[in-house]
ZADO-1210 file (C-alpha; in nm, 4 decimals, padded with zeros to 6 digits):
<atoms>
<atom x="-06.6318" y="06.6540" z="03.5880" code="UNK" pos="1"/>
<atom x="-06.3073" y="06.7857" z="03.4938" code="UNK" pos="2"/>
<atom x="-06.1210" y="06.5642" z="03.7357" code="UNK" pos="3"/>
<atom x="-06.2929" y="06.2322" z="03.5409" code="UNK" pos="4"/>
<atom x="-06.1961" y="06.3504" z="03.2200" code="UNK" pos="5"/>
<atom x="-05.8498" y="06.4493" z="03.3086" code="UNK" pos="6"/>
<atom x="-05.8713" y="06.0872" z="03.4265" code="UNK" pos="7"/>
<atom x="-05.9750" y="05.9661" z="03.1164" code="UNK" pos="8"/>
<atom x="-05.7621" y="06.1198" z="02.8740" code="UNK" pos="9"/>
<atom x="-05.4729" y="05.9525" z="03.0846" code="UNK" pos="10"/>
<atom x="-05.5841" y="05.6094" z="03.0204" code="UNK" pos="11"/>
<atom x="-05.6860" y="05.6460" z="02.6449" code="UNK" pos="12"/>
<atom x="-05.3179" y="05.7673" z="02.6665" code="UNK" pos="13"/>
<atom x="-05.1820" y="05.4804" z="02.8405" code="UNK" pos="14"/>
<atom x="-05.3602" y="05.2092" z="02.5712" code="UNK" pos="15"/>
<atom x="-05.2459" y="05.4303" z="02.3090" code="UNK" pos="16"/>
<atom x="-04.8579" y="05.4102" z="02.4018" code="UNK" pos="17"/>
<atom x="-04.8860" y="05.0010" z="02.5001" code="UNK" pos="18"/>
<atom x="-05.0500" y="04.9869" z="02.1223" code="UNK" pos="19"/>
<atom x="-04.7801" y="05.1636" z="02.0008" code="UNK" pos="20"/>
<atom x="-04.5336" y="04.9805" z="02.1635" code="UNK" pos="21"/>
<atom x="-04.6106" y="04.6121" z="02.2759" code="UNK" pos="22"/>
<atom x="-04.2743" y="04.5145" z="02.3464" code="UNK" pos="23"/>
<atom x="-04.2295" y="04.8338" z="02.6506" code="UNK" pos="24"/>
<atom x="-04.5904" y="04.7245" z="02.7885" code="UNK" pos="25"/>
<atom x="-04.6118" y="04.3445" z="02.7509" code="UNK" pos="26"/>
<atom x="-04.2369" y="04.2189" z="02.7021" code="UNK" pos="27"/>
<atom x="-04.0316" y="04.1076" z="02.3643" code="UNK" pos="28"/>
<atom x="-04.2135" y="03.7522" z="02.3902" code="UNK" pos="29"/>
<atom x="-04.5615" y="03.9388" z="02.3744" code="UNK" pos="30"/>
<atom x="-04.4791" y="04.1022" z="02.0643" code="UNK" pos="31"/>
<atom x="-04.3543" y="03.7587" z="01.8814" code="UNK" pos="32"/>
<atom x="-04.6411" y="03.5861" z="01.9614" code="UNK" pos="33"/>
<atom x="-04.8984" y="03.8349" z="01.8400" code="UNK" pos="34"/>
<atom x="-04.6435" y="03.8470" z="01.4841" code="UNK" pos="35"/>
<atom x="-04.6885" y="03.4924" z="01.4673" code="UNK" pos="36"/>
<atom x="-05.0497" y="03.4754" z="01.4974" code="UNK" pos="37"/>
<atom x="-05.0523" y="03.7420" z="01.2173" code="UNK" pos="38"/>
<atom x="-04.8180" y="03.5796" z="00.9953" code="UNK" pos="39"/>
<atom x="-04.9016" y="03.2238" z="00.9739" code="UNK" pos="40"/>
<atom x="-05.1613" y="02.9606" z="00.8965" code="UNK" pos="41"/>
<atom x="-05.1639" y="02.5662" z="00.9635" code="UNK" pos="42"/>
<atom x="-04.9429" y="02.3880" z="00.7655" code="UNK" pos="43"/>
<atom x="-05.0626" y="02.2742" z="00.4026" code="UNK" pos="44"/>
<atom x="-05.0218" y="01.8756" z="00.4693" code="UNK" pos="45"/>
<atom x="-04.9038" y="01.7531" z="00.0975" code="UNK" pos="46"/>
<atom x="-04.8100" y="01.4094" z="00.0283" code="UNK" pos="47"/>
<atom x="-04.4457" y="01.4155" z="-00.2001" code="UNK" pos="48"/>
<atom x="-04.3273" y="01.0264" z="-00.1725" code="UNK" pos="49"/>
<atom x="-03.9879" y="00.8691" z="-00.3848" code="UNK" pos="50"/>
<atom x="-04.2496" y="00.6858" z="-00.5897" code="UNK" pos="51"/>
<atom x="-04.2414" y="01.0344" z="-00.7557" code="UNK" pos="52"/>
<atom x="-04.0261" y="01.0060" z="-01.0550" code="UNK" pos="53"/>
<atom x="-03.7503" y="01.2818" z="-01.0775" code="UNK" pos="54"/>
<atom x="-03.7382" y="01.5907" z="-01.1907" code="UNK" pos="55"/>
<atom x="-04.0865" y="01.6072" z="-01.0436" code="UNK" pos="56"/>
<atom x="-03.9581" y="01.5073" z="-00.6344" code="UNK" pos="57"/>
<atom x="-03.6140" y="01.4562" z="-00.5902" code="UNK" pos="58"/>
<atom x="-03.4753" y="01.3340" z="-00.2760" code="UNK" pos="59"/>
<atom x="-03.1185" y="01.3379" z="-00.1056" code="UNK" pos="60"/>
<atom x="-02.9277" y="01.0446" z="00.0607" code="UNK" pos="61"/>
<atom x="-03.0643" y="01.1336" z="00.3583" code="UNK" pos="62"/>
<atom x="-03.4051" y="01.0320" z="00.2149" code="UNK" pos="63"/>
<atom x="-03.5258" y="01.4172" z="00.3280" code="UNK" pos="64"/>
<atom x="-03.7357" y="01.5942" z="-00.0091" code="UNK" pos="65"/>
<atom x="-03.4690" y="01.8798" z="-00.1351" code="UNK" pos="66"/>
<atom x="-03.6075" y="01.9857" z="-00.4386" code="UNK" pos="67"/>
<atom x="-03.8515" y="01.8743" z="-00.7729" code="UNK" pos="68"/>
<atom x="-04.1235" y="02.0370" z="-00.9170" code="UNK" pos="69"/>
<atom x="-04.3576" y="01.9209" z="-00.6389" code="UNK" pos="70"/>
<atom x="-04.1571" y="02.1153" z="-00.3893" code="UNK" pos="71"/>
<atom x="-04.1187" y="02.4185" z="-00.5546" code="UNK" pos="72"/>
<atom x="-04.5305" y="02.4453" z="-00.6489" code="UNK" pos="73"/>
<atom x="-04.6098" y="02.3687" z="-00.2934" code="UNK" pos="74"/>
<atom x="-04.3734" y="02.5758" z="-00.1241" code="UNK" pos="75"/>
<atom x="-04.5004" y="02.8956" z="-00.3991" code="UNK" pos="76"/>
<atom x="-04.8925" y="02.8240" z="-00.2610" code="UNK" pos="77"/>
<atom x="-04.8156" y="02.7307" z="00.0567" code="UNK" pos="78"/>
<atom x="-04.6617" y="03.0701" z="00.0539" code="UNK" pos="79"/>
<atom x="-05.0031" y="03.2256" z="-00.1035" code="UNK" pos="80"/>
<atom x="-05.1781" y="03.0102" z="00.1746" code="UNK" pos="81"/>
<atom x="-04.9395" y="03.2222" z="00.4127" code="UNK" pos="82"/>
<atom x="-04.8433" y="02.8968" z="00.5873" code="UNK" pos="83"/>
<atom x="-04.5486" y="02.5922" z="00.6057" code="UNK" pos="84"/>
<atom x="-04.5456" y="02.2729" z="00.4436" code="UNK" pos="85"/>
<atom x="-04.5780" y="01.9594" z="00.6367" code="UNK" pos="86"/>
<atom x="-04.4370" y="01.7033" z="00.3483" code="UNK" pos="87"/>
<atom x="-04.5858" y="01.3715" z="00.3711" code="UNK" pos="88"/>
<atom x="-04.4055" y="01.0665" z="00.2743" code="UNK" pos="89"/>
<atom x="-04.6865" y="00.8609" z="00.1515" code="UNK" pos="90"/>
<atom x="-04.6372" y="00.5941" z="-00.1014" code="UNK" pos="91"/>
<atom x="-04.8567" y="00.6149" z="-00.4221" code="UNK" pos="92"/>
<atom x="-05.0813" y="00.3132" z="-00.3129" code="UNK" pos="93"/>
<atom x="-05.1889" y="00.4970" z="00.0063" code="UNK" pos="94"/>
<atom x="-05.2013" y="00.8870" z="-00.1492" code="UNK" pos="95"/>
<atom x="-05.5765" y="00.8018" z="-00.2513" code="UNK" pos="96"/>
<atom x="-05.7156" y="00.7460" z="00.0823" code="UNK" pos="97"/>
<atom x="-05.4953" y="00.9680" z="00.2794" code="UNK" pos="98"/>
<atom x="-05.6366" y="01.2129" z="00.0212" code="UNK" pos="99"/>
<atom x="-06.0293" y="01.1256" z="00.1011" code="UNK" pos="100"/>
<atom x="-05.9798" y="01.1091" z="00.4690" code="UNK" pos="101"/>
<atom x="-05.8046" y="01.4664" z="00.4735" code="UNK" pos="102"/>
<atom x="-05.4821" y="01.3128" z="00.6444" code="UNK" pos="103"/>
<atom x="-05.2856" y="01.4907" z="00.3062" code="UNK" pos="104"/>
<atom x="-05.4719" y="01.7997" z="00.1733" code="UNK" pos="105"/>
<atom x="-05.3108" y="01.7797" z="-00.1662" code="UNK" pos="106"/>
<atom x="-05.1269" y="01.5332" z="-00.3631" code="UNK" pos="107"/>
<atom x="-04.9720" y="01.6927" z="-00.7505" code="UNK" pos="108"/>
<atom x="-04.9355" y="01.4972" z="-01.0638" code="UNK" pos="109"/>
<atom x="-05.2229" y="01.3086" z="-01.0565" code="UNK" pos="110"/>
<atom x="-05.5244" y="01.2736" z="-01.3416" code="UNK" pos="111"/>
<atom x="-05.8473" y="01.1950" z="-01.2961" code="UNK" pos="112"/>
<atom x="-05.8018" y="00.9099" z="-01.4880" code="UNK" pos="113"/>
<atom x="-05.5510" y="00.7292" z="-01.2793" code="UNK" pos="114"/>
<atom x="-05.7522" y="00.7344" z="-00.9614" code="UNK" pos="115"/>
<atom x="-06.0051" y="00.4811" z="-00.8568" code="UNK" pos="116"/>
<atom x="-06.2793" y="00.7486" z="-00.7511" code="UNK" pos="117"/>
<atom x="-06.1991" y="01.0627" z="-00.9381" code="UNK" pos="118"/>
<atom x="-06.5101" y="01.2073" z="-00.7683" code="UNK" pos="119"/>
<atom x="-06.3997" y="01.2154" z="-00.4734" code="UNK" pos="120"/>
<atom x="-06.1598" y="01.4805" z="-00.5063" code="UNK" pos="121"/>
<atom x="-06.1460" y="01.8594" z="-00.6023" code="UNK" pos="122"/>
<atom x="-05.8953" y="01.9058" z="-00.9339" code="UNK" pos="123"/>
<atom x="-05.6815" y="02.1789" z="-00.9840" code="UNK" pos="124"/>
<atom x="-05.6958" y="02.3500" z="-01.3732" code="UNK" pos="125"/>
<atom x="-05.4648" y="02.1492" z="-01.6092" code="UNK" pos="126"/>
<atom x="-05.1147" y="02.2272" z="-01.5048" code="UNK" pos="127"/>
<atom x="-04.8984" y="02.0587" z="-01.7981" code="UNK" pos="128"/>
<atom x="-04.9961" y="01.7923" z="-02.0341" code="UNK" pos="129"/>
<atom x="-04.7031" y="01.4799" z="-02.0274" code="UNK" pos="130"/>
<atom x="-04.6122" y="01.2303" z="-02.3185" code="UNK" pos="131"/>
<atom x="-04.5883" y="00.9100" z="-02.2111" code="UNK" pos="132"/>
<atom x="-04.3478" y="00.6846" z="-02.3454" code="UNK" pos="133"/>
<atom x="-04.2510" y="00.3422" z="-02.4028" code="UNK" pos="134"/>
<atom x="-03.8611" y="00.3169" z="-02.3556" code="UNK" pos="135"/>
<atom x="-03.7114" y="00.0209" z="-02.5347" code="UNK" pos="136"/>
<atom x="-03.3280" y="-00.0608" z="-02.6271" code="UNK" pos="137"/>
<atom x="-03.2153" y="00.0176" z="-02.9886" code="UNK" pos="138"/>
<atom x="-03.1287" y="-00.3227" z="-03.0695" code="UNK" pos="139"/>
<atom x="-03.4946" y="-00.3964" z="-03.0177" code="UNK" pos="140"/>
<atom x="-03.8326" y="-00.3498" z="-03.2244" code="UNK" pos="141"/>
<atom x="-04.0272" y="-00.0365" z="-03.2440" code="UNK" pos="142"/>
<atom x="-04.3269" y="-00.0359" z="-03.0040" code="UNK" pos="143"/>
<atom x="-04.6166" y="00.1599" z="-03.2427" code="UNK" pos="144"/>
<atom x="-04.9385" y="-00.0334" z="-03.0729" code="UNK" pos="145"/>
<atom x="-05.0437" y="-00.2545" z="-02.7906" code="UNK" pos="146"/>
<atom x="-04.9977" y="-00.6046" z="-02.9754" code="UNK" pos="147"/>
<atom x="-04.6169" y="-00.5181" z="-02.9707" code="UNK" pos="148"/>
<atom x="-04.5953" y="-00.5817" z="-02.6039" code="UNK" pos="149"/>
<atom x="-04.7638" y="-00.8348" z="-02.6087" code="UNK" pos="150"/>
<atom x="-04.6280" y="-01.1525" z="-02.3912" code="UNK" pos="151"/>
<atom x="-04.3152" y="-00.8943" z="-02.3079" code="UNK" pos="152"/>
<atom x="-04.2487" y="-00.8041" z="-01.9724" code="UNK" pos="153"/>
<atom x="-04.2292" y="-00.4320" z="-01.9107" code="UNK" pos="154"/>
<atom x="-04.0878" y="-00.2066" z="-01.6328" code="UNK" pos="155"/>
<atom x="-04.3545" y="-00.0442" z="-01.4510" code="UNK" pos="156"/>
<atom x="-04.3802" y="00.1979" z="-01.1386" code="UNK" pos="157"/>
<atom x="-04.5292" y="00.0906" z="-00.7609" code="UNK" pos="158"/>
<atom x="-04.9369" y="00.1642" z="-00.7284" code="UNK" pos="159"/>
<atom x="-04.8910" y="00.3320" z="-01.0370" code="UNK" pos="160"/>
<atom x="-05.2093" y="00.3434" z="-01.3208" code="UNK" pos="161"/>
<atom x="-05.1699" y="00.2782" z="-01.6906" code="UNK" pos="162"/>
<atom x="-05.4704" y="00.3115" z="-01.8740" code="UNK" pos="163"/>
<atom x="-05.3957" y="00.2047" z="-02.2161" code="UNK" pos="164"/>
<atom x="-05.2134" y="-00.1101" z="-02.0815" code="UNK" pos="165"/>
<atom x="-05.4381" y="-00.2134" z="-01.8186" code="UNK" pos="166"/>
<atom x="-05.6904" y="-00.4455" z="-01.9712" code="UNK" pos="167"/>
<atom x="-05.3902" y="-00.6437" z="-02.0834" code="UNK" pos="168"/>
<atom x="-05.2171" y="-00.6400" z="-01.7451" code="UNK" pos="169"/>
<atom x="-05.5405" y="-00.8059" z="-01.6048" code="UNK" pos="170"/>
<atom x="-05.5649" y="-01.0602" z="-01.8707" code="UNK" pos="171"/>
<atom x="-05.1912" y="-01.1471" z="-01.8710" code="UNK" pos="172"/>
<atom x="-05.0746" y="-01.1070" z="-02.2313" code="UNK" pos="173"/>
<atom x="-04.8366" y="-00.8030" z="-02.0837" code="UNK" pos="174"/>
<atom x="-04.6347" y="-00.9023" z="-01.7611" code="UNK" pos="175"/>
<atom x="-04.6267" y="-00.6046" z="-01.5327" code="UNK" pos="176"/>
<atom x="-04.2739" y="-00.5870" z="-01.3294" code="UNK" pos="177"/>
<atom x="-04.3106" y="-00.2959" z="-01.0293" code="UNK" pos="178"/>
<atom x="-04.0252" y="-00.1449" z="-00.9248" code="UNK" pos="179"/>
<atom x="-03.9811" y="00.2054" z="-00.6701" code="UNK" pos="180"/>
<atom x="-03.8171" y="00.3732" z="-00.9570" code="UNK" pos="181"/>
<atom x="-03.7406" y="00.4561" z="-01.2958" code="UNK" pos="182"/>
<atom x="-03.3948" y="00.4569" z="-01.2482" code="UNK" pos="183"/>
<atom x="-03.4218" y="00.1293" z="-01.1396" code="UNK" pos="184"/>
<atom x="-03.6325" y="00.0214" z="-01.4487" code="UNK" pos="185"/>
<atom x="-03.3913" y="00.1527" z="-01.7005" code="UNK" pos="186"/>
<atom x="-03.1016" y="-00.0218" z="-01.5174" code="UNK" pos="187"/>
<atom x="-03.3112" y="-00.3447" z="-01.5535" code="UNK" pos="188"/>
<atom x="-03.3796" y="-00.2695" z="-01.8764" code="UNK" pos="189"/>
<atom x="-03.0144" y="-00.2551" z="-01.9859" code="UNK" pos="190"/>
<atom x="-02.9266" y="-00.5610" z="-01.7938" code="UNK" pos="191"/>
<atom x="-03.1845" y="-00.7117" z="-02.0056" code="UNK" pos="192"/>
<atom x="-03.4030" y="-00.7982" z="-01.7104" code="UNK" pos="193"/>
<atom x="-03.7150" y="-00.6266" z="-01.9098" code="UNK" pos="194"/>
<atom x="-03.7978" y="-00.5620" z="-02.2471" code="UNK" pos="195"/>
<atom x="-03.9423" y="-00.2366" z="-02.2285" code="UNK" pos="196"/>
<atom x="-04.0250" y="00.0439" z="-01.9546" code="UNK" pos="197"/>
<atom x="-04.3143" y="00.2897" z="-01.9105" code="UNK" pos="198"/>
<atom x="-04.1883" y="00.6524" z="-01.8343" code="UNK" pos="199"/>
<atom x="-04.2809" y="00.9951" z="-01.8828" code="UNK" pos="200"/>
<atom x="-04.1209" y="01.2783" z="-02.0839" code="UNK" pos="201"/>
<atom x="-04.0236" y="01.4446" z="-01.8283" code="UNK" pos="202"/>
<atom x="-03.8770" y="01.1814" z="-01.6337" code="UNK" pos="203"/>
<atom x="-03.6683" y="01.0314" z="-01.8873" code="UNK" pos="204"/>
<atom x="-03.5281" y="01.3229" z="-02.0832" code="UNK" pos="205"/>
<atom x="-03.3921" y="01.4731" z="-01.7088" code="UNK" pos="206"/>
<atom x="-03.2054" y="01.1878" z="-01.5959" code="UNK" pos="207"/>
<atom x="-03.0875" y="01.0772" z="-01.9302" code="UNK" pos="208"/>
<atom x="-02.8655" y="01.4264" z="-01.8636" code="UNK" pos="209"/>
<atom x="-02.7617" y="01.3329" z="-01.5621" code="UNK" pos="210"/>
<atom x="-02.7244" y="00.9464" z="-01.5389" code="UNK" pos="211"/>
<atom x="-02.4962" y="00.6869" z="-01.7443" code="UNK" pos="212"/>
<atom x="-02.6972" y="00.3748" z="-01.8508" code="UNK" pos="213"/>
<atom x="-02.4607" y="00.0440" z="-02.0231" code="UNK" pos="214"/>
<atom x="-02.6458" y="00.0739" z="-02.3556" code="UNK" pos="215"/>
<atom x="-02.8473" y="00.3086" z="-02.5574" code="UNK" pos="216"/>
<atom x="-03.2336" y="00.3609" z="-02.5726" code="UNK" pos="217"/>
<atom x="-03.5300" y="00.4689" z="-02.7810" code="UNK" pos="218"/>
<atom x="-03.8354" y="00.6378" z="-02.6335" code="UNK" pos="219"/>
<atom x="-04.1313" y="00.5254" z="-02.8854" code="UNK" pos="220"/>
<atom x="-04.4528" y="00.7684" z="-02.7532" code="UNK" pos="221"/>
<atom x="-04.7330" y="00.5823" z="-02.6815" code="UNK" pos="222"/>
<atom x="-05.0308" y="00.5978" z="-02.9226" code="UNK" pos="223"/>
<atom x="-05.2743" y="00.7733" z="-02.7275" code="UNK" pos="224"/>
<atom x="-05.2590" y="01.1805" z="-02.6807" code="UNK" pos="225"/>
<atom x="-05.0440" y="01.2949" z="-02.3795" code="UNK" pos="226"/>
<atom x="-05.2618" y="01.3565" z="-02.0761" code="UNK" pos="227"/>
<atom x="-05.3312" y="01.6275" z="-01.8699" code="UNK" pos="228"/>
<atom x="-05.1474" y="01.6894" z="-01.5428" code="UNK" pos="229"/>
<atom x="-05.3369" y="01.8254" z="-01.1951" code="UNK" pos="230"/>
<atom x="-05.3373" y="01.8267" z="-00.8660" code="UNK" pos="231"/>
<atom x="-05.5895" y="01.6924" z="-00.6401" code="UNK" pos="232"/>
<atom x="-05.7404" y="01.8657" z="-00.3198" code="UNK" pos="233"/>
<atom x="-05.8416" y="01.6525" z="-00.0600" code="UNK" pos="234"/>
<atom x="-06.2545" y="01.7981" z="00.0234" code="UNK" pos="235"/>
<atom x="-06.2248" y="01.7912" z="00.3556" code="UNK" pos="236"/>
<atom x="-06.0045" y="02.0422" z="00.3826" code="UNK" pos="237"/>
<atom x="-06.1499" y="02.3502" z="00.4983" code="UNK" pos="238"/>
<atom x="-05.9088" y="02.6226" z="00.2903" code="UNK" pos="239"/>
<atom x="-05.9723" y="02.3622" z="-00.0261" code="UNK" pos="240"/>
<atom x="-06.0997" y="02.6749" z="-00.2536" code="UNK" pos="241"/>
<atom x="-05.8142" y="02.8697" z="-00.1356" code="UNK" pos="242"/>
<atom x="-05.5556" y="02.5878" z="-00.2180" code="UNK" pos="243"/>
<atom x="-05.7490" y="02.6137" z="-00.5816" code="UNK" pos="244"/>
<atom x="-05.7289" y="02.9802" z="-00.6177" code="UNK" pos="245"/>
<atom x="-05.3622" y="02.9912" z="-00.5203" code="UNK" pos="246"/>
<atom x="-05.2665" y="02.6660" z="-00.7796" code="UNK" pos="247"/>
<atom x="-05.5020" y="02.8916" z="-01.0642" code="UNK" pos="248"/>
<atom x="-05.2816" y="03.1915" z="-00.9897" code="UNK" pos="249"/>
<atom x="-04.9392" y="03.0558" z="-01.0475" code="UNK" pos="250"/>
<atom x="-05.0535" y="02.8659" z="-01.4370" code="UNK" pos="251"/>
<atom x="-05.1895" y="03.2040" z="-01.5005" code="UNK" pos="252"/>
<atom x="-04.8611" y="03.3825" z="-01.3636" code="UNK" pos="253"/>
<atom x="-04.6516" y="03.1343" z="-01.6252" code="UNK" pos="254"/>
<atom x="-04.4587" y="03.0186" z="-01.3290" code="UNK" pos="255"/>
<atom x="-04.5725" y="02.6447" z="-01.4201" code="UNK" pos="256"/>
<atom x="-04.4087" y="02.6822" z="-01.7419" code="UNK" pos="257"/>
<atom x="-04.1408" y="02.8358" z="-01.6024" code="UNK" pos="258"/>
<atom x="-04.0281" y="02.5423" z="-01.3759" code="UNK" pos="259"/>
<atom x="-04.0937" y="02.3212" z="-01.6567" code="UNK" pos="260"/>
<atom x="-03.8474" y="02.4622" z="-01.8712" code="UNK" pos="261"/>
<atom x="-03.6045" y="02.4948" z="-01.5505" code="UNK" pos="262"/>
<atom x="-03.6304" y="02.0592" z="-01.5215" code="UNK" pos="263"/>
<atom x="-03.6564" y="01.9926" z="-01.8760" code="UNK" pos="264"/>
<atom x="-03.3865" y="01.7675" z="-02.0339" code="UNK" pos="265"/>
<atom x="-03.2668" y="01.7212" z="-02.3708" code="UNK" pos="266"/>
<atom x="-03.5910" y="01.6309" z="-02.5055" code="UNK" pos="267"/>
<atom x="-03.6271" y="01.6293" z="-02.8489" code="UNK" pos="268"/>
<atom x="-03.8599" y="01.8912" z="-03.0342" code="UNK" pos="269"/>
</atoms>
């Protein structure tokens, strides 16, 4: 009886020591794979395309995402989610049904409102509320209603959704004129190519800091209250009340507002 407890002890030893040290018992790669397994998650898949205006993606030459509000929210709960980001490229017309398919588990700056089947996602809390405005140039009329662009042709974004100017899109008494950018717009607008562009606060104020346009603009706010800003979560992802919880923590953290002020331009007010 001794003997088999003697013989014991020296095993519970034995597991105790490889426990204690992995890499002496099972090799350096043993240890690294048993960190990794500890460490990370699958990557959050989140759709960031160019069709997002600046400050909110912002691309280099390369075409590769290298910073924007987009990236810096997902990378902060992608780091709660304790995983990488797989970016997805996916133009705004295709974000919806990547979205309800669970090919992209979250897409950001998004309403409810400017989706076809709001329903169909889950919605993150209210992460900013965004003026939109109507950017004109100063030689021409204020913009104060909907009648004042009528038969005008304005500057719009790719698979983009403008409630307030949408029943007059369909019946033709506003031309819509798509383009992949605002920068683009506001070019055509000062070559006289449009008579008026749809942008966002945000948008507008930050490159007006940084870009050079060959005449001057006014940004007239459109009549309707500035809308809320969310992200949606696709519902068939499986970690979609995690991806939630982490996007709840960071508004209630401030760090939303924090990276708002960090993007915002000269806006007035």
């Amino acid at each position: 009886m001794r003997i088999l407890q003697a013989l014991r002890g020296g095993v519970y030893s034995i597991i105790r020591c490889c426990l204690l040290l992995v890499p002496a018992c099972f090799g350096q790669a043993g240890a690294e794979g048993i960190k990794t397994l500890n460490v990370l998650s699958p990557p959050l898949k989140a759709a960031v395309s160019d069709t997002n205006a600046v400050p909110f993606a912002i691309f280099s030459r390369s075409g590769q995402l290298s910073g924007g509000m987009a990236k810096d929210i997902l990378d902060l709960v992608a780091h709660e989610l304790r995983s990488p980001v797989q970016y997805l490229d996916i133009p705004r017309a295709r974000l919806e049904p990547w979205l309800v398919a669970g090919e992209a588990e979250v897409g950001c700056f998004l309403n409810p409102d400017w989706v076809s089947q709001p329903q169909r996602f889950d919605w993150t809390d209210t992460l900013f509320f965004s003026r939109q405005l109507i950017i004109r140039r100063r030689d021409s009329a204020a913009i104060r209603g909907l009648a004042d662009l009528y038969y005008k042709r304005v500057g719009t974004t790719f698979g983009f959704i403008y409630p307030e100017l949408q029943q007059a899109f369909t019946e033709r008494l506003i031309v819509r004129d798509d383009a992949h950018s605002l920068q683009s717009n506001l070019k055509r607008l000062a070559q006289r190519r449009l008579d008026a562009v749809m942008a966002v606060d945000l948008s507008y104020f930050y490159l007006l800091d940084r870009e050079q346009f060959d005449t001057e603009f006014v940004a007239d706010p459109i009549w309707s209250s500035p809308p809320g800003v969310f992200c949606a979560v696709s519902q068939q992802s499986p970690r979609r009340q995690a991806i939630l919880r982490a996007f709840s923590r960071l508004k209630a953290q401030g760090v939303i507002e924090q990276l708002l002020q960090k993007y915002k331009g000269n806006a007035p007010g």
